[in-house]
MARVOKOL-950066 format. One line per field, with one value per residue (C-alpha): chain; x, y, z. Coordinates in steps of 0.02 Angstrom, whole numbers. Example, Ala and Ser with C-alpha at 12.3 -4.5 7.8 and 13.67 -1.06 7.14 Angstrom:
<nodes>
chaine = (A / A)
u = (615 / 684)
v = (-225 / -53)
w = (390 / 357)
</nodes>
This chain:
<nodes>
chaine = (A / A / A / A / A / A / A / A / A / A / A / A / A / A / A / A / A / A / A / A / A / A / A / A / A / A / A / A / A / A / A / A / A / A / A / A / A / A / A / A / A / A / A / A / A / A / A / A / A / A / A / A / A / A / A / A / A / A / A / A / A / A / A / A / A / A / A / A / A / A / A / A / A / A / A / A / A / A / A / A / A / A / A / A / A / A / A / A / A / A / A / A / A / A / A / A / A / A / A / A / A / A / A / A / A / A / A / A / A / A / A / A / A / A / A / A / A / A / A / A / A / A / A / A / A / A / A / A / A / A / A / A / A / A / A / A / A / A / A / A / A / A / A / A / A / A / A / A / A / A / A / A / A / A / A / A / A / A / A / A / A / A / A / A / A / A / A / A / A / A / A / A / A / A / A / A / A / A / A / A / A / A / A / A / A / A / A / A / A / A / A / A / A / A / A / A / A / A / A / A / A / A / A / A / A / A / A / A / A / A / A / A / A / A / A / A / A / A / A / A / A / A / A / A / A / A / A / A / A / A / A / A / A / A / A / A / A / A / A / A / A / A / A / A / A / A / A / A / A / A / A / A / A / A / A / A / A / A / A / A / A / A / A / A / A / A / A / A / A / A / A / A / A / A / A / A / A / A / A / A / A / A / A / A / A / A / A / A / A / A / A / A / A / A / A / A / A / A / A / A / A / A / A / A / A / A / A / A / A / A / A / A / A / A / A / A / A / A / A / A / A / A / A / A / A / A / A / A / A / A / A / A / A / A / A / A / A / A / A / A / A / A / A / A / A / A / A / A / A / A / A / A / A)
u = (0 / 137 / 222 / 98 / 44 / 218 / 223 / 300 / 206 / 247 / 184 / 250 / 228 / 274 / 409 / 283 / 189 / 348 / 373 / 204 / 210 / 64 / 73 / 42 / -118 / -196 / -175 / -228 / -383 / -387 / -419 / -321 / -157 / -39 / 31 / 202 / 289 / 280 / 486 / 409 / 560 / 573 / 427 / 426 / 303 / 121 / 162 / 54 / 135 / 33 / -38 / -27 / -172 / -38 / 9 / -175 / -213 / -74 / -111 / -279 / -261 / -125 / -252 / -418 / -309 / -250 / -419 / -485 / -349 / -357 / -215 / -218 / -147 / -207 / -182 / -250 / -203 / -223 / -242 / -88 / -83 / -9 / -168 / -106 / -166 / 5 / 2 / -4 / -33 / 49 / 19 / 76 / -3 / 63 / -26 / -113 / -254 / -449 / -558 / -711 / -860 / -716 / -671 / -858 / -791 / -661 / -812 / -892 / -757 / -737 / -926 / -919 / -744 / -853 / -980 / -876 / -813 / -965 / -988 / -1137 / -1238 / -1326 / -1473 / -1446 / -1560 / -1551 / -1666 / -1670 / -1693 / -1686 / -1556 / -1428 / -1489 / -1359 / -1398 / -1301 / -1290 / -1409 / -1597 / -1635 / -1632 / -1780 / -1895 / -1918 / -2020 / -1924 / -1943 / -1885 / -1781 / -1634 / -1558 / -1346 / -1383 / -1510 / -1384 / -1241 / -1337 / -1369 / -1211 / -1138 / -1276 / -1322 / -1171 / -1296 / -1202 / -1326 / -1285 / -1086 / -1164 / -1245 / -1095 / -1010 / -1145 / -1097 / -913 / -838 / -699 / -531 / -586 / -609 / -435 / -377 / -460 / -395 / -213 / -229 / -271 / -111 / -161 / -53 / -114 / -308 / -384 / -544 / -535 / -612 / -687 / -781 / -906 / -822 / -947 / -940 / -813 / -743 / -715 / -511 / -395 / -314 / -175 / -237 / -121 / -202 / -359 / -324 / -251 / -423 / -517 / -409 / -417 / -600 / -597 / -487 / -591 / -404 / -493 / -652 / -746 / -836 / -1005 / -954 / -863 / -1011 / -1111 / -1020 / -977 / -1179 / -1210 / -1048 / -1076 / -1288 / -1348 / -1455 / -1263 / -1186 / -1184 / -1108 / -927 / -828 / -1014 / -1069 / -1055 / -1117 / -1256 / -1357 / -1277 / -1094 / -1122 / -1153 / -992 / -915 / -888 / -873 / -878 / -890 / -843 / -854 / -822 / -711 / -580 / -486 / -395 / -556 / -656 / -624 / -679 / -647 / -684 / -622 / -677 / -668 / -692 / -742 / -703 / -883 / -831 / -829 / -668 / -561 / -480 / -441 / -444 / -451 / -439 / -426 / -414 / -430 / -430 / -375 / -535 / -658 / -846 / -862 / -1038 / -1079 / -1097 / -1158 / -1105 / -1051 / -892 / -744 / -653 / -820 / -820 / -641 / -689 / -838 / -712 / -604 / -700 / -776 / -589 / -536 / -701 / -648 / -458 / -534 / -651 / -509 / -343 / -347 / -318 / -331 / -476 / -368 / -308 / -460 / -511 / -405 / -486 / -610 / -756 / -883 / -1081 / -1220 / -1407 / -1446 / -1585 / -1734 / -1881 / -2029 / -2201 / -2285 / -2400)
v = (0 / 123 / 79 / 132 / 299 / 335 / 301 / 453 / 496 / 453 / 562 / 518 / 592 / 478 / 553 / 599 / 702 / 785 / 853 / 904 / 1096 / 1195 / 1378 / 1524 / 1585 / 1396 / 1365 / 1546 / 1489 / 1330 / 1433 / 1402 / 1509 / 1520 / 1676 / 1614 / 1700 / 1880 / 1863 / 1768 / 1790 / 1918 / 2035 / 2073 / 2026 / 1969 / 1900 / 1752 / 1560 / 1459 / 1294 / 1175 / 1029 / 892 / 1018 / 1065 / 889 / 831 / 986 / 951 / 774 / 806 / 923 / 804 / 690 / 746 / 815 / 648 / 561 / 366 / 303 / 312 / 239 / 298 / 326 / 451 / 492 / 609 / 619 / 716 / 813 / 666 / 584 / 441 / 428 / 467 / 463 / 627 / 539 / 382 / 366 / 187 / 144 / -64 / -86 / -240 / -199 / -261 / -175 / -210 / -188 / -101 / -291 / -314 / -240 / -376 / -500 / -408 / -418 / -605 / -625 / -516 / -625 / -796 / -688 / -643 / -812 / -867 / -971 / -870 / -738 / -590 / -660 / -820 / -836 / -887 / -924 / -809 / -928 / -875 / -986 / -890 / -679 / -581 / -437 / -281 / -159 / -206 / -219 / -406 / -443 / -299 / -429 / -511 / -668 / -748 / -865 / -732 / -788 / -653 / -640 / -612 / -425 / -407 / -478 / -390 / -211 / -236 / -289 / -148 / 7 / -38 / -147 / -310 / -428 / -563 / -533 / -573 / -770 / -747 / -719 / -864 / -969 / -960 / -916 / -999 / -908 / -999 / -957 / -794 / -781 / -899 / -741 / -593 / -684 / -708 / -518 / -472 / -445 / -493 / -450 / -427 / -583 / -655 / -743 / -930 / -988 / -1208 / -1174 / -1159 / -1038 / -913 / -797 / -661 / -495 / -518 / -390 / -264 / -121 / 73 / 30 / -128 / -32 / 100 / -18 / -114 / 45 / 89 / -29 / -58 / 131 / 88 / -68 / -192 / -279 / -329 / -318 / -166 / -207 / -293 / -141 / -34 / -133 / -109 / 73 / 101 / 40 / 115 / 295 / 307 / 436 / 303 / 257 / 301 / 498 / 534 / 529 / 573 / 636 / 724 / 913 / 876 / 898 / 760 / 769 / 793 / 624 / 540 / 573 / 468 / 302 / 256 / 122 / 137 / 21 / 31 / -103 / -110 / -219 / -181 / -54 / 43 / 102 / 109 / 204 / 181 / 239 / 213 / 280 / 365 / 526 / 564 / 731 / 801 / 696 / 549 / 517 / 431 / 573 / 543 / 382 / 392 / 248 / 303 / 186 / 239 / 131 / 150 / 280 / 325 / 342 / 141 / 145 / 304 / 226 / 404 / 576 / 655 / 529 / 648 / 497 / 530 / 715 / 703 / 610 / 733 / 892 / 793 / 734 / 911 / 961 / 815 / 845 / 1039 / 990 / 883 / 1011 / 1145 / 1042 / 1105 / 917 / 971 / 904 / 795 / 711 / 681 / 632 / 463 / 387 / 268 / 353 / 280 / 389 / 368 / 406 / 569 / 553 / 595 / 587 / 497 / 483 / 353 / 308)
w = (0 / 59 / -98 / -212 / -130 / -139 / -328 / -445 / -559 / -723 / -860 / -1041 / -1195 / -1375 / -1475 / -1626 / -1465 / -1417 / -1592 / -1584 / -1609 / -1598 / -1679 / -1555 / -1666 / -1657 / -1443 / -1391 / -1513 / -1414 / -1262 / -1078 / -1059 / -913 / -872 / -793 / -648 / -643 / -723 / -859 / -990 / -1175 / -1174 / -974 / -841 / -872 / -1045 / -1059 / -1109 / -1237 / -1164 / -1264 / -1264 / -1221 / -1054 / -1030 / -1007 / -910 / -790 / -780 / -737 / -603 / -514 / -516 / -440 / -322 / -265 / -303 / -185 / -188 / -312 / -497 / -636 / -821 / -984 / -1100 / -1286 / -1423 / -1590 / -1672 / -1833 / -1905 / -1872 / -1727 / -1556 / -1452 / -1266 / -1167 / -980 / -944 / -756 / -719 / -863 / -850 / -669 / -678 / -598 / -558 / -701 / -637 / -742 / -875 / -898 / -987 / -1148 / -1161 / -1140 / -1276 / -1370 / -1369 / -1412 / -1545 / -1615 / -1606 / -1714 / -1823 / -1856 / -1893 / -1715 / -1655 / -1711 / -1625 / -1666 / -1590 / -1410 / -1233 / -1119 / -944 / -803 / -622 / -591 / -679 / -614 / -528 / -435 / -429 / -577 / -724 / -756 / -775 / -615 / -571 / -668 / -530 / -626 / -771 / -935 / -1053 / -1252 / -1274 / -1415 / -1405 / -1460 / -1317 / -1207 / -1265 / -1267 / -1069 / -1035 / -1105 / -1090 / -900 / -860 / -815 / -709 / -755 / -957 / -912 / -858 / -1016 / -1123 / -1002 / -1094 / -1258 / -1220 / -1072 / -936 / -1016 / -1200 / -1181 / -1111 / -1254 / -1375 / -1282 / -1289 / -1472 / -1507 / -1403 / -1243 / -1106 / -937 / -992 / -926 / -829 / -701 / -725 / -560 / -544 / -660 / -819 / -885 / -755 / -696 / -601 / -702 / -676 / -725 / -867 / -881 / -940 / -1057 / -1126 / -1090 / -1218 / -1346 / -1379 / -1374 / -1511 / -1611 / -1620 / -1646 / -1798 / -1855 / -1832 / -1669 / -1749 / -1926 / -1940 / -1937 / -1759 / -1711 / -1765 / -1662 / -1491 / -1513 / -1538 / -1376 / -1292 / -1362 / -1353 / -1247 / -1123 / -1042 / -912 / -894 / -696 / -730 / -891 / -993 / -842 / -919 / -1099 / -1213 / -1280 / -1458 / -1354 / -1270 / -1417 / -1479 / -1322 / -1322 / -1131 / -992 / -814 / -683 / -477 / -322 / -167 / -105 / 73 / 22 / -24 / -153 / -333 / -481 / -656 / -832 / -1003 / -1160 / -1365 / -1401 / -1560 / -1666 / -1740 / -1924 / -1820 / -1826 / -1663 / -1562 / -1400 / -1288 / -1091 / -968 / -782 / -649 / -448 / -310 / -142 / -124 / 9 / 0 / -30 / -35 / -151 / -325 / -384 / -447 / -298 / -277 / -275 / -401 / -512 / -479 / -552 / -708 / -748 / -755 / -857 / -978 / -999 / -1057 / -1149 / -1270 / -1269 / -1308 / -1446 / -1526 / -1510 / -1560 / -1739 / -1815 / -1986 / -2103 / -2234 / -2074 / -2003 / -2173 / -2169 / -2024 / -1990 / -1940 / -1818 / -1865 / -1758 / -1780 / -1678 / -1539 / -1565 / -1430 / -1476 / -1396 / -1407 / -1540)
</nodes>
């Protein structure tokens, strides 16, 4: 414990994001300055220093949390002009570490591989027996009476939009603890695992790195984890505006949330609480621009699962300037215009009828 409060912080930036220059016209755009010490160098006292979004973030980061407390380890990237995600926060970013309900988008992921290999399909159905409900987070459990057919894409859609606890037994159904593992390896992940327990189609969530975190966000950003149609699918559910909105999409408009991709996850262990999000942010095209995977443990308030967790609080600032930093990075179009882009129907209320 003593060893990992005491921790540096290590805060990395790729060499492509070193080189990454922005002109003084384009970041006073962007917004944030800092004005320096009153000696602030050539053109005398009160001259203000650009910010760049690499430093904006970093800054911002540092400060949530530290008023967060708890310990951290994360990993965010941007998108350069170059048009490649490069880290700008790499805050013991190989911690293995319990991901919680995170962990339920390398489930989904596995799923969606059998699918695409043709050994299920989202249309394929399960029965809902009482035998197999989990309480916690999730709706299927609020039945109360049971007997329902799901189909994979019901099951998936809970798992992911209101993180269901019984839909993970329902993926261990059609893909048991050790395969996924035997997936997740195959795609390159090292440390991303479950964690198989008797029955061989349950399991415990088991762990990740921010690091592995951000890597399969990326690539089912970039349509290299999965086909597209079964990327598609995931991100719909991930970035639709019914999700999870306390933390990072706190401070955003309907048609801002939809442009982030995002998954929560929350539980305690003795050294307290922890709080974790990862995520895509999309540029208004689209277009992958920013990744985020923040994991906090060590935390008070066990019991408050809400918005008022200072770990949560922390997450809702940041995403507020991560979307900014995105919107105001200056990425330009032609760049923008090479990636994969990811559209989504907007929302629109209906009533009935």
């Amino acid at each position: 414990m003593a060893e990992q409060v005491s921790r540096r912080l290590a805060l990395g930036v790729g060499a492509a994001a070193a080189a990454w220059a922005v002109t003084p016209d384009a970041a006073r755009a962007a917004g944030p300055t800092d004005p320096g010490p009153p000696d602030a160098g050539p053109g005398g006292p009160g001259v203000d220093r650009v910010v760049d979004p690499a430093t904006r973030i970093r800054q911002a980061y540092q400060q949530q949390k530290a008023a967060a407390g708890g310990v951290w380890h994360s990993h965010v990237a941007l998108r350069d002009p170059a048009g490649t995600l490069q880290p700008v926060v790499a805050d013991d970013a190989d911690r293995v570490t319990q991901g919680y309900s995170v962990q339920k988008l390398a489930v989904a992921v596995a799923v969606m591989d059998k699918i695409d290999r043709g050994e299920l399909r989202l249309d394929q159905r399960l029965d809902l027996t009482a035998d197999i409900i989990l309480g916690g987070s999730g709706i299927y459990f609020l039945q109360t009476v049971y007997g329902d057919e799901l189909t994979l894409a019901n099951v998936l859609t809970a798992l992911l939009l209101v993180s269901d606890n019984t839909a993970v037994r329902m993926c261990g159904r059609v893909v048991p603890a050790l395969e996924i593992n035997e997936i997740l390896a195959a795609k390159g992940f090292a440390h991303t695992r479950v964690e198989p327990v008797a029955n061989p189609n349950r399991f415990y969530l088991g762990v990740t790195t921010p690091r592995e975190t951000h890597d399969l966000l990326r690539r089912l950003a970039a349509r290299t984890l999965l086909s597209t149609r079964s990327a598609n699918f995931l991100l719909g559910i991930l970035r639709w505006i019914n999700g999870y909105h306390d933390g990072i999409r706190r401070d955003m408009s309907s048609a801002q949330r939809s442009r982030v991709a995002t998954k929560y996850g929350a539980d305690y262990d003795t050294r307290g609480a922890a709080r974790h999000e990862a995520g895509i942010m999309f540029d208004a095209t689209g277009a992958p621009a920013l990744t985020y995977a923040f994991f906090a443990d060590s935390l008070g308030d066990l019991d408050n699962y809400g918005g008022t967790h200072p770990a949560v609080r922390a997450h809702a600032a940041l995403g507020r300037l991560l979307l900014d930093t995105v919107d105001t990075a200056g990425v330009a179009a032609s760049v923008a215009g090479a990636q994969p882009r990811q559209r989504l129907v907007p929302f629109r209320p209906v009533n009935g009828g």
